[in-house]
VOPAGU-2260 file (C-alpha; in pm, 1 decimal, decimal comma):
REM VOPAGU-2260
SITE   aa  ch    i         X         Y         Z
SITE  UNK   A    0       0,0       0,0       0,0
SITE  UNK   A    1     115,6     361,5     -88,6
SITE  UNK   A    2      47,7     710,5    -141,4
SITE  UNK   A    3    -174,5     577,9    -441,8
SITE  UNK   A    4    -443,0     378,4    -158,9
SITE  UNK   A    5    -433,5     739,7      28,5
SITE  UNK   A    6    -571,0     872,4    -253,8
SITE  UNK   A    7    -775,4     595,5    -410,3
SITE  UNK   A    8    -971,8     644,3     -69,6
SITE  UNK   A    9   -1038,0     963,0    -151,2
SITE  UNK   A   10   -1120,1     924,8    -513,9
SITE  UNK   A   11   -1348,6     583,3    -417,7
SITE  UNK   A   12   -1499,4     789,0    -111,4
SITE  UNK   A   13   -1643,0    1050,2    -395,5
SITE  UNK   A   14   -1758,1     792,0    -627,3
SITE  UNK   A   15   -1948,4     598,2    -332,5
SITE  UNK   A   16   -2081,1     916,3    -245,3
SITE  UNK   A   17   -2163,9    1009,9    -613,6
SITE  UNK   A   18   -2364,1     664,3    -669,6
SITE  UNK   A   19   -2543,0     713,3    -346,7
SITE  UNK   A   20   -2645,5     973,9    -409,6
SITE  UNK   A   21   -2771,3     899,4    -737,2
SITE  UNK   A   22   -2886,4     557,5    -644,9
SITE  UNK   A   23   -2682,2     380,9    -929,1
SITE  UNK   A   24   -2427,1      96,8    -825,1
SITE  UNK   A   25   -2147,6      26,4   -1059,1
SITE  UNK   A   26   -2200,6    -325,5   -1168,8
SITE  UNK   A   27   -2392,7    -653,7   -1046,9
SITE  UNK   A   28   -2299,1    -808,9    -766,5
SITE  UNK   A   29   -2152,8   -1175,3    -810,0
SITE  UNK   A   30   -2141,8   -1067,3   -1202,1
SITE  UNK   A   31   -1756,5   -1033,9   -1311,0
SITE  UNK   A   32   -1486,4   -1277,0   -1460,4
SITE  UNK   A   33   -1208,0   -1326,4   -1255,4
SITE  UNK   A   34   -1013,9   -1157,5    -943,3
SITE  UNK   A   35    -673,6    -951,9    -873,6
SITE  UNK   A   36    -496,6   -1040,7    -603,5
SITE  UNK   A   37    -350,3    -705,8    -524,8
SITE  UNK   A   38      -3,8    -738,3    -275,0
SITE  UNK   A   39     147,0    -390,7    -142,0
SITE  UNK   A   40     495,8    -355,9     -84,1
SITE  UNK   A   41     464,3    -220,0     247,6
SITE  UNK   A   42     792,5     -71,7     312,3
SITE  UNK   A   43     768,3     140,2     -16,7
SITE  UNK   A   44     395,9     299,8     182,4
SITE  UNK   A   45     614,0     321,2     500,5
SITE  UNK   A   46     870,4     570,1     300,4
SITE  UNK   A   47     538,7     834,4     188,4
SITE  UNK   A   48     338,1    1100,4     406,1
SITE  UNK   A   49      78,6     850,8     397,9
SITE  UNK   A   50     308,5     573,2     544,4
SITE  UNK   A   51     439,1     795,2     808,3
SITE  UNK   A   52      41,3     880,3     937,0
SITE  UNK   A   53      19,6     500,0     949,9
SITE  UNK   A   54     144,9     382,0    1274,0
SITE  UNK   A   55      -5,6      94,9    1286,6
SITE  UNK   A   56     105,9     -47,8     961,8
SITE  UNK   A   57     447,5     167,0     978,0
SITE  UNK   A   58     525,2     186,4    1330,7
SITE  UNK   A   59     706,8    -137,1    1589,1
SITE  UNK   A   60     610,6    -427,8    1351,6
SITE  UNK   A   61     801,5    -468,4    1001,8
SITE  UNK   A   62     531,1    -583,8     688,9
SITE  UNK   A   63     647,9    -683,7     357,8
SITE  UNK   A   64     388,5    -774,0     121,7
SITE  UNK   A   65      38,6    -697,3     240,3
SITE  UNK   A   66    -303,5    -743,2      84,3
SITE  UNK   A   67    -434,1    -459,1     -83,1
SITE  UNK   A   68    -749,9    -598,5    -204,1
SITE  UNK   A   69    -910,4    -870,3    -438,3
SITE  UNK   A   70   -1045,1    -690,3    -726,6
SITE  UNK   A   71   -1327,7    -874,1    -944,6
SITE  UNK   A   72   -1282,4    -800,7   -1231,6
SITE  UNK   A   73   -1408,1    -831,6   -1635,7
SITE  UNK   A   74   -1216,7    -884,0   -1908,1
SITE  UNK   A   75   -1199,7    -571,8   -1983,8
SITE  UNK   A   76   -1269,9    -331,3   -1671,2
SITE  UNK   A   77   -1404,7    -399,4   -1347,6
SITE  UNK   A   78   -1699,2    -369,4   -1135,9
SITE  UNK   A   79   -1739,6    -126,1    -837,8
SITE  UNK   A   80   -1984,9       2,8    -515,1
SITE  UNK   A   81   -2183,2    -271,1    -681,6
SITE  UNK   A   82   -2439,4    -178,0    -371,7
SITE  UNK   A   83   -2502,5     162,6    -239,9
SITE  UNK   A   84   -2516,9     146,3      49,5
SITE  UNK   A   85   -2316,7    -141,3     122,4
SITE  UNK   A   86   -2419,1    -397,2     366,3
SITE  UNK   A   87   -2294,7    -306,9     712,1
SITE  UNK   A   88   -1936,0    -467,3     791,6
SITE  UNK   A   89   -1940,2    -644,2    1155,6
SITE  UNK   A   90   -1575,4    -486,7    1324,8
SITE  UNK   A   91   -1533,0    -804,4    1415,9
SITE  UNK   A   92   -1458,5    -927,8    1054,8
SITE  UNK   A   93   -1229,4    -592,9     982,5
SITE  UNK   A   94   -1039,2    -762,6    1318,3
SITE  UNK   A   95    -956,8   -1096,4    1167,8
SITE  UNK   A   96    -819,9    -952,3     877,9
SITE  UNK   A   97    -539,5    -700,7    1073,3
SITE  UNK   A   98    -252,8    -972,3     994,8
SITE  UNK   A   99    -293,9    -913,8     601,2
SITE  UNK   A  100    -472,0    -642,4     582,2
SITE  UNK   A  101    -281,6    -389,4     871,6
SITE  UNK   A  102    -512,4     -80,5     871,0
SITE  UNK   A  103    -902,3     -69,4     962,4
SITE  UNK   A  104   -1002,1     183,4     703,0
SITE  UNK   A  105    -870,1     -13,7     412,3
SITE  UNK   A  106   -1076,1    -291,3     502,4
SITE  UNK   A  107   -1436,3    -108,0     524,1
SITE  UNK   A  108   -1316,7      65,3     188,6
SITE  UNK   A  109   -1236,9    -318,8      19,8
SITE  UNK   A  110   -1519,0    -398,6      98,9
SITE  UNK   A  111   -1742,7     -89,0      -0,1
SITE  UNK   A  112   -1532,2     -51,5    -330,7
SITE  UNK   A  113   -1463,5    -439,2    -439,5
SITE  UNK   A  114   -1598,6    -706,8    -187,8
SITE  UNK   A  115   -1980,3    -556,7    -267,1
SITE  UNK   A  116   -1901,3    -706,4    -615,7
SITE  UNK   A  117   -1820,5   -1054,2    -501,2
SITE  UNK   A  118   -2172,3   -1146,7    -485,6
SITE  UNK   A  119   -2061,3   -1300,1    -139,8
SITE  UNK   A  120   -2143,4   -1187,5     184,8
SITE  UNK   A  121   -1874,1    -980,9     463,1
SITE  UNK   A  122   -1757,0   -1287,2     622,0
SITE  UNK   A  123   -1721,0   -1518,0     296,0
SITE  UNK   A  124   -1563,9   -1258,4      75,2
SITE  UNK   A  125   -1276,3   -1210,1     359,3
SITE  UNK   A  126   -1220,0   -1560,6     386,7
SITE  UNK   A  127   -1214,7   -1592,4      22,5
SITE  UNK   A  128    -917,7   -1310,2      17,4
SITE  UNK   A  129    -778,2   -1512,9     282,6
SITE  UNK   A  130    -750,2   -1808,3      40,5
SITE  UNK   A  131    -642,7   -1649,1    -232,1
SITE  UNK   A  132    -330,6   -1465,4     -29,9
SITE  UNK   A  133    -255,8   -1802,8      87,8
SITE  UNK   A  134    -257,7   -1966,5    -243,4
SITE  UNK   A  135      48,7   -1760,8    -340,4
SITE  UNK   A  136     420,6   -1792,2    -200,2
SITE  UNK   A  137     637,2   -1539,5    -175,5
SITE  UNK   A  138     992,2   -1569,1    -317,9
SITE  UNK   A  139    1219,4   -1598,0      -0,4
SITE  UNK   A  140    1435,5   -1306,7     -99,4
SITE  UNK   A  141    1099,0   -1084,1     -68,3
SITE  UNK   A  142     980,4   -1189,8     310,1
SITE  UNK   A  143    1170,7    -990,5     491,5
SITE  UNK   A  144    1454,5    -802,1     351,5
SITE  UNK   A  145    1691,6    -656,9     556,7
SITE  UNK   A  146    1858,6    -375,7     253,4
SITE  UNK   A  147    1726,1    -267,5     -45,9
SITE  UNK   A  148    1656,5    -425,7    -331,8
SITE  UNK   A  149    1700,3    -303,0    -692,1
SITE  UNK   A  150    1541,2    -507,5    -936,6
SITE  UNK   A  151    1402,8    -495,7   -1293,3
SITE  UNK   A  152    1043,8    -594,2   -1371,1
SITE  UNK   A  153    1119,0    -883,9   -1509,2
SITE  UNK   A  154    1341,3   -1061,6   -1274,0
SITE  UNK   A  155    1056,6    -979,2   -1039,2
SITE  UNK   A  156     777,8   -1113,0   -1244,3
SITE  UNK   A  157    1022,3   -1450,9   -1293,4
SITE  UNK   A  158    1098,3   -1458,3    -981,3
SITE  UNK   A  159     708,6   -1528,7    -864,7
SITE  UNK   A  160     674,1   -1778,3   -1163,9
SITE  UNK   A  161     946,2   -1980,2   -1019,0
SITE  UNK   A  162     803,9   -2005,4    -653,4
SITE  UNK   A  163     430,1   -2068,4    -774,4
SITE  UNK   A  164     349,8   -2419,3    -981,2
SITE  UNK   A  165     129,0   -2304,8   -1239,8
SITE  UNK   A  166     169,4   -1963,7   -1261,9
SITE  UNK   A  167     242,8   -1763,1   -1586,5
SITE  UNK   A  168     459,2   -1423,3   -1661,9
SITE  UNK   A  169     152,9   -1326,7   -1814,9
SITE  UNK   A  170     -55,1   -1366,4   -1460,4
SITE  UNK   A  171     121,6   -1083,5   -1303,2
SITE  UNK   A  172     115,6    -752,7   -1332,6
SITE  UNK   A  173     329,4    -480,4   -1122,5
SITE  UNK   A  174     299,5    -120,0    -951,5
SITE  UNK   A  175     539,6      86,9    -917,3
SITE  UNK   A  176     637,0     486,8    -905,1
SITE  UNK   A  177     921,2     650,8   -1090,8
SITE  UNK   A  178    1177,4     442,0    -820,2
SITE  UNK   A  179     998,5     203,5    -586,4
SITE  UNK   A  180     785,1    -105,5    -643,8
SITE  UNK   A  181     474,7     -77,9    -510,3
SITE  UNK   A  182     271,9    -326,2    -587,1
SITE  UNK   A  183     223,6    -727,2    -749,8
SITE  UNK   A  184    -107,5    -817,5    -853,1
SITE  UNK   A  185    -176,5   -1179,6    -919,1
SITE  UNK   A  186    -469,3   -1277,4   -1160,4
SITE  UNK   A  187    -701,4   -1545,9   -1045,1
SITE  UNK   A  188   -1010,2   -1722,9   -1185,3
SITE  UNK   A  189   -1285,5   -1787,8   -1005,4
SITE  UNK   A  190   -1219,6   -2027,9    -812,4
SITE  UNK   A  191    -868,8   -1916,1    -728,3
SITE  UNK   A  192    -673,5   -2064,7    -997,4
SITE  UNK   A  193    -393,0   -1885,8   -1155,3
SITE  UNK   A  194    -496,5   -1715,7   -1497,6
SITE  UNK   A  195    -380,4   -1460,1   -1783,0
SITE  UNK   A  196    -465,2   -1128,1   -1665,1
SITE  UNK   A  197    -634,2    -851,2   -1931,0
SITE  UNK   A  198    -502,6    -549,0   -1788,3
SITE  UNK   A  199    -181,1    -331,0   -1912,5
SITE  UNK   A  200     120,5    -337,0   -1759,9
SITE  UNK   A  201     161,3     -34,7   -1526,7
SITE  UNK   A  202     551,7     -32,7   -1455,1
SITE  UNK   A  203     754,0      99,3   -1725,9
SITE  UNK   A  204    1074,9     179,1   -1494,3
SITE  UNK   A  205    1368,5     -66,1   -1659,3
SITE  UNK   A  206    1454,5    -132,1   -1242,1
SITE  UNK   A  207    1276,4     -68,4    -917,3
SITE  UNK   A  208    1406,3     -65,6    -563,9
SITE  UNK   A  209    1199,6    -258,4    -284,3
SITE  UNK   A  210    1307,6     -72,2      44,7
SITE  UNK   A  211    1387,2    -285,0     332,7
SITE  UNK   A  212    1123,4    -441,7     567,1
SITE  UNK   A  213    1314,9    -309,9     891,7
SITE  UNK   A  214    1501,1      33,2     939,3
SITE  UNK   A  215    1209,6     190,7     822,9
């Protein structure tokens, strides 16, 4: 997560608002194609403004790769505030998800924004992102990093081919800024199986440094 989720919570909190007000949800529940997995490198959120009002993601405890959301998507675009208002999320369920997701107001926005397109309810569309983070590894040299990393795009995109059976170059797609990675997002079917994602590629930097997990 980075300055980019700062602001996508203020951009989503003005369409929400917008189709509230207007009564007019963007897309069908439970009607999409497939999911992104979004991952944030944390550290890279930790070195912004918005990192630094973040204590509870930026503060004692070091993250690496966190769950941004999981995105359903169509082949071409995606779904969102499928219902204004959204159904009311229990704070017990934005609890349980702390350990990947490490800030309260990104889960109630997940779910307003994305999980509302699901089709499923709170509790089953958390678990669901639950399974899907757990169905992909994380290269060792990416858990917890103790200096920065410089890498190009590609040796990071081959890097997560190599530690996940079945996954293709073409099921990953990266974040990043003019120096830092900031996000991997990892394009599932359904049913959580890996699959060709239809988006563009949104890193064009020829190498990106991953700032260290600790030292922050």
């Amino acid at each position: 997560m980075l300055r980019a989720i700062a602001l996508a919570f203020a951009v989503h909190g003005l369409v929400l608002g917008a189709a509230a007000a207007q009564g007019a949800p963007r897309g069908e529940p439970g009607k999409f194609d497939y999911y992104v997995l979004s991952l944030s490198w944390s550290p890279s959120f930790c070195e912004t403004a918005a990192g630094a009002a973040s204590p509870q993601q930026c503060g004692r405890r070091p993250y690496a790769f966190v769950v941004h959301g999981l995105w359903p998507q169509y082949e071409k675009g995606f779904p969102e505030a499928c219902q204004v208002p959204p159904p009311r999320l229990d704070r017990r369920i934005v609890d349980s998800m702390l350990d990947l997701m490490p800030a309260p107001a990104l889960v109630f926005h997940e779910w307003d924004a994305h999980g509302t397109c699901s089709g499923l309810p709170p509790r089953d569309y958390f678990d669901t992102v639950r399974k899907a983070r757990a169905a992909v590894t994380i290269p060792p040299q990416y858990v917890d990093p103790q200096a920065p990393l410089t890498v190009t795009p590609g040796e990071f995109v081959d890097s997560f081919v190599k530690a996940n059976a079945g996954l293709a170059s073409a099921g990953i797609e990266i974040d990043c800024d003019r120096t830092r990675l900031r996000e991997v997002r990892v394009c599932m079917t359904r049913d959580l199986k890996f699959r060709a994602c239809t988006g563009r590629p949104s890193c064009r930097s020829s190498t990106v440094v991953m700032p260290p997990t600790r030292g922050q």
